[in-house]
ROVEX-751200 format. One record per residue: x, y, z of N, C-alpha, C, O in turn; residue in three letters; residue number from 0. Coordinates in pm, 1 decimal. Atoms other than C-alpha are relative to their C-alpha. Layout:
// ROVEX-751200
MARTI      n.X      n.Y      n.Z     ca.X     ca.Y     ca.Z      c.X      c.Y      c.Z      o.X      o.Y      o.Z resn resi
MARTI        X        Y        Z        X        Y        Z        X        Y        Z        X        Y        Z  ala  NUM
...
END
This chain:
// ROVEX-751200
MARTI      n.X      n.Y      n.Z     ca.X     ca.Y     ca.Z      c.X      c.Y      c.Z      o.X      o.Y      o.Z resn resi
MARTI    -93.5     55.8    -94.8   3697.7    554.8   5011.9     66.4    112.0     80.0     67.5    102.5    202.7  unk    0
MARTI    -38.2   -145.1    -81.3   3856.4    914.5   5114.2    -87.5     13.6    101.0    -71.9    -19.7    218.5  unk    1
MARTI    100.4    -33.8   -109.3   3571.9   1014.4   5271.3    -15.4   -147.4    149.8     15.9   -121.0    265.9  unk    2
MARTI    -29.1     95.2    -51.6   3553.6    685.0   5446.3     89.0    -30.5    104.2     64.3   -112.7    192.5  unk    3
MARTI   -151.6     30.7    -69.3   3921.1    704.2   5608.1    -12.4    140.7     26.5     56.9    168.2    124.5  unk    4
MARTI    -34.0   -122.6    -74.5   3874.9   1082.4   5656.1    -98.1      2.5    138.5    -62.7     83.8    224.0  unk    5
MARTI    116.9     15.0    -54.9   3541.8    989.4   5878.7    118.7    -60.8    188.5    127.2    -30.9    307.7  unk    6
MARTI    -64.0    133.7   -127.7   3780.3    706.7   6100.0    140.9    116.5     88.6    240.5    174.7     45.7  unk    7
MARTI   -116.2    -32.4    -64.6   3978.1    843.8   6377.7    134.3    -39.0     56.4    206.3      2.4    147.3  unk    8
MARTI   -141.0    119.5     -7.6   4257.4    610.2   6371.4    108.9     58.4   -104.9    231.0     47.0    -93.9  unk    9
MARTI    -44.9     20.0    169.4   4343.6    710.7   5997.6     81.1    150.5     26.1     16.4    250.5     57.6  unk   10
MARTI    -62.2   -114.0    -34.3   4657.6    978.6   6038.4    106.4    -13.4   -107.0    220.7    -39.6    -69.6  unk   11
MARTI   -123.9    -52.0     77.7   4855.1   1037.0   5684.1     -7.8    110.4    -66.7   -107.9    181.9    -71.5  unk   12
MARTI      1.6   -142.6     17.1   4934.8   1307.1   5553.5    -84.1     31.3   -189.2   -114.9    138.6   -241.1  unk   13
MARTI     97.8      2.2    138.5   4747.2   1272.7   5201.1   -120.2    -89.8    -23.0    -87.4   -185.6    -93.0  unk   14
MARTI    110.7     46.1    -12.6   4424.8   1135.4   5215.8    -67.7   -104.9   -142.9   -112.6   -218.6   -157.6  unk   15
MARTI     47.0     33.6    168.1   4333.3   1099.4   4833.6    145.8    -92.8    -11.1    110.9   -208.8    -33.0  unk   16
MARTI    -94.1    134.5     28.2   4696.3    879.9   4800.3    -38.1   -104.0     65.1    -62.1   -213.3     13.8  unk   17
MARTI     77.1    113.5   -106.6   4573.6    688.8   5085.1    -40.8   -114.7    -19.5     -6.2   -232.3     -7.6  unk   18
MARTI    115.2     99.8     66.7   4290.6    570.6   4947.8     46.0    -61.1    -87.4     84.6   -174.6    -59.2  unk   19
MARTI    -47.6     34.9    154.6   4395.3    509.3   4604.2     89.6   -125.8     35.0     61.9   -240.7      0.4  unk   20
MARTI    -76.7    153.0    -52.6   4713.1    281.5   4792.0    -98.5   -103.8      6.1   -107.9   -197.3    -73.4  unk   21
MARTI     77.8     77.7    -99.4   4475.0    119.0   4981.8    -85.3   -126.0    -88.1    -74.1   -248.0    -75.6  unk   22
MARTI     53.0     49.1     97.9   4250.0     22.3   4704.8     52.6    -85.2   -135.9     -2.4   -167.5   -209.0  unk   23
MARTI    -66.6     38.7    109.5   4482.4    -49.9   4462.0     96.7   -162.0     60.4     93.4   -273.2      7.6  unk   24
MARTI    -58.6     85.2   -116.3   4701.3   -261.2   4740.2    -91.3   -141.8     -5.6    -52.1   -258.2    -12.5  unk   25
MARTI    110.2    128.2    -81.7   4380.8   -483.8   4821.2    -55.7    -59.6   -132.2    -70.2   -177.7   -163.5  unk   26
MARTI     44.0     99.5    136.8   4254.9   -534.1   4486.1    101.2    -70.4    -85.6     69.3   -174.8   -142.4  unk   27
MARTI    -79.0     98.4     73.8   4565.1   -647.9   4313.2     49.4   -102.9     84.1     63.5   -201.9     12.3  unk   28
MARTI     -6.2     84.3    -22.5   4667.8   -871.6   4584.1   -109.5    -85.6      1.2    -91.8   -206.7     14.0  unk   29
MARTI     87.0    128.7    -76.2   4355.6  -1035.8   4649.1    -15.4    -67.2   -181.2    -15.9   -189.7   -192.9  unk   30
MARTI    -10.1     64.1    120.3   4339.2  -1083.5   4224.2    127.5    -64.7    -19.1    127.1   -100.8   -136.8  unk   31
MARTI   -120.2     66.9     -9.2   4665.7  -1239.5   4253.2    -25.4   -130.8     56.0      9.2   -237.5      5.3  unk   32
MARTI    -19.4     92.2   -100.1   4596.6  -1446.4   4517.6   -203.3    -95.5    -79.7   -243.0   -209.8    -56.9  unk   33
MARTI    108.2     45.8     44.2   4250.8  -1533.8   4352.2     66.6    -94.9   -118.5     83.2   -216.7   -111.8  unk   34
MARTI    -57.4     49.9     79.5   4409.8  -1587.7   4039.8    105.7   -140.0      3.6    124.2   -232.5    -75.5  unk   35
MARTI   -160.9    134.1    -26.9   4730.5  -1827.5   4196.1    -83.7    -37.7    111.2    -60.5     33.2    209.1  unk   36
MARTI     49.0     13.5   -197.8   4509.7  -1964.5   4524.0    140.4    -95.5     59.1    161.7    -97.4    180.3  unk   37
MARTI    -53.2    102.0    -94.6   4784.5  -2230.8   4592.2    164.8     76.0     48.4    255.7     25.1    114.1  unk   38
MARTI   -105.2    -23.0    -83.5   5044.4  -1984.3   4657.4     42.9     40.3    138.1    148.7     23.2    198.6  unk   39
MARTI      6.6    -40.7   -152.8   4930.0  -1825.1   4991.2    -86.6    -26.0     51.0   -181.7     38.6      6.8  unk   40
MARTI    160.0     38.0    -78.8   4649.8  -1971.6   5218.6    -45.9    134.6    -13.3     27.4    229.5    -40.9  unk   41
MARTI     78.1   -117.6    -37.6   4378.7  -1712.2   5267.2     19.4     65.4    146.5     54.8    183.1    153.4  unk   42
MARTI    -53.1    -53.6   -114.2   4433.6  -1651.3   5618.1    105.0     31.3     20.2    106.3    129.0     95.1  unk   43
MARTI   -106.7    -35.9     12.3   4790.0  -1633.3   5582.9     22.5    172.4    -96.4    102.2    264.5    -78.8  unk   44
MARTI     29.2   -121.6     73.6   4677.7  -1358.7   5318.6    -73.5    144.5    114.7    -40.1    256.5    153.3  unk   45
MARTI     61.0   -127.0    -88.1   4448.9  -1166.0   5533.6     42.7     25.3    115.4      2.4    125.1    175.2  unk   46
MARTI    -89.8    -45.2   -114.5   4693.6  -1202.2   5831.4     68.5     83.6    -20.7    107.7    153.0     73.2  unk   47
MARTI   -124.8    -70.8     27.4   4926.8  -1022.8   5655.1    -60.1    170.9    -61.0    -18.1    281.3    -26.7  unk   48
MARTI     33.1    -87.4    119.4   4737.2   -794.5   5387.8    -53.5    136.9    128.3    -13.8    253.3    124.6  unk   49
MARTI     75.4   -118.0    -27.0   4488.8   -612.0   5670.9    109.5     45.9    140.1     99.3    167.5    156.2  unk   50
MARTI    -82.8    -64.6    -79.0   4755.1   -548.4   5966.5    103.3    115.3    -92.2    101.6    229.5    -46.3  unk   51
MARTI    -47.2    -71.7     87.5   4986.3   -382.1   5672.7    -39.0    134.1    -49.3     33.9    232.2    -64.3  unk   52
MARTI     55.5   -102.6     33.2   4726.7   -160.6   5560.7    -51.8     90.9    131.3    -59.8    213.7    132.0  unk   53
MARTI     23.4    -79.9   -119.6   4618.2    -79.8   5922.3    168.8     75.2    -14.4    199.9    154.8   -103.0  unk   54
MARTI   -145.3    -95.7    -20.0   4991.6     59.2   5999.0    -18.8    100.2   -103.3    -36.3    207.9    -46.3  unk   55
MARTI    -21.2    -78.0    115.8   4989.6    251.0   5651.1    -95.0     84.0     60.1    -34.9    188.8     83.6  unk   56
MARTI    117.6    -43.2    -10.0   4666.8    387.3   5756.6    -11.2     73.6    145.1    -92.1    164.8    162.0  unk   57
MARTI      9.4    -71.3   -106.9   4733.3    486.5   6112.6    157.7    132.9     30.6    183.1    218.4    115.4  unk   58
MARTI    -89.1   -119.3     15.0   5044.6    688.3   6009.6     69.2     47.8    100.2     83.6    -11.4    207.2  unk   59
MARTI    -85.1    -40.4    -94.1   5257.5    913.1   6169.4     -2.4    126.7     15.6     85.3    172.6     88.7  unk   60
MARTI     42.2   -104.3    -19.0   5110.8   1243.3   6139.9   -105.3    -18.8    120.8   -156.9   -124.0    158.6  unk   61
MARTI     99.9    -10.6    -85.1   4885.2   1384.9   6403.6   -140.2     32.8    -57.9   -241.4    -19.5    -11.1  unk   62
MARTI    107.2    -28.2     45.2   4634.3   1537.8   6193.1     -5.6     34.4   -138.3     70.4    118.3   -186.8  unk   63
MARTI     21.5     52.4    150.9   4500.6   1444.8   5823.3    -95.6     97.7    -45.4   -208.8    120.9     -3.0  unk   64
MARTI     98.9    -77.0     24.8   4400.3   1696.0   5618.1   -111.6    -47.5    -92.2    -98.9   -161.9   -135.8  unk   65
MARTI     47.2     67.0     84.2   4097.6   1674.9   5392.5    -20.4    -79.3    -93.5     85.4    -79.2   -156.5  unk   66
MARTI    -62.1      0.3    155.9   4040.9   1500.0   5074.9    -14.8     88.1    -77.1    -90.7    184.6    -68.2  unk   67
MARTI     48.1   -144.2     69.9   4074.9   1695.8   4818.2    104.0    100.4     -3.5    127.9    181.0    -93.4  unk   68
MARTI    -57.3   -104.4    -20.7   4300.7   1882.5   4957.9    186.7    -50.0     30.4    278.9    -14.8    104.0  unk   69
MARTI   -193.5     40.6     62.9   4658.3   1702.1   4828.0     63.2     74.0    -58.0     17.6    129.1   -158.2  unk   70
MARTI   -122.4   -116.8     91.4   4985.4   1919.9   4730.5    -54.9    -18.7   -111.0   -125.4   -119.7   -108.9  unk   71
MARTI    -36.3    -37.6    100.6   4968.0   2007.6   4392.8    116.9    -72.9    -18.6    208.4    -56.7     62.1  unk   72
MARTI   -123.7     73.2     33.9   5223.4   1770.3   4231.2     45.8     48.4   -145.7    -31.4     67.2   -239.8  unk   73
MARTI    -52.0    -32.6    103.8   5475.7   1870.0   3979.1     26.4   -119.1   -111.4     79.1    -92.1   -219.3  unk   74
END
């Protein structure tokens, strides 16, 4: 998925490898949620919401994204 979002020129945050990981983690537990409960949110109401969300996250506010791979060192 890194590689993936480092490829797209839209995709501008500043950690690449968190990114992803959000991204992935984001999409699979709602959509098992929403799989799991279907009568709490229509599906379209879901994917109206779920993929504009992740676009914004994803088009950021940095100008330029460095590799993956290449995330601070976290304490």
């Amino acid at each position: 998925m890194c590689d993936l979002l480092a490829r797209h020129p839209d995709v501008h945050v500043q950690d690449l490898d968190t990114a992803a990981e959000l991204i992935v983690f984001t999409v699979e537990t709602n959509t098992h949620k929403l799989m799991t409960y279907p009568r709490t949110t229509p599906v379209e109401t879901f994917e109206n919401e779920l993929a504009p969300m992740a676009t914004r996250h994803l088009r950021g506010r940095y100008s330029r994204t460095p590799p993956c791979g290449s995330s601070p060192v976290r304490s």
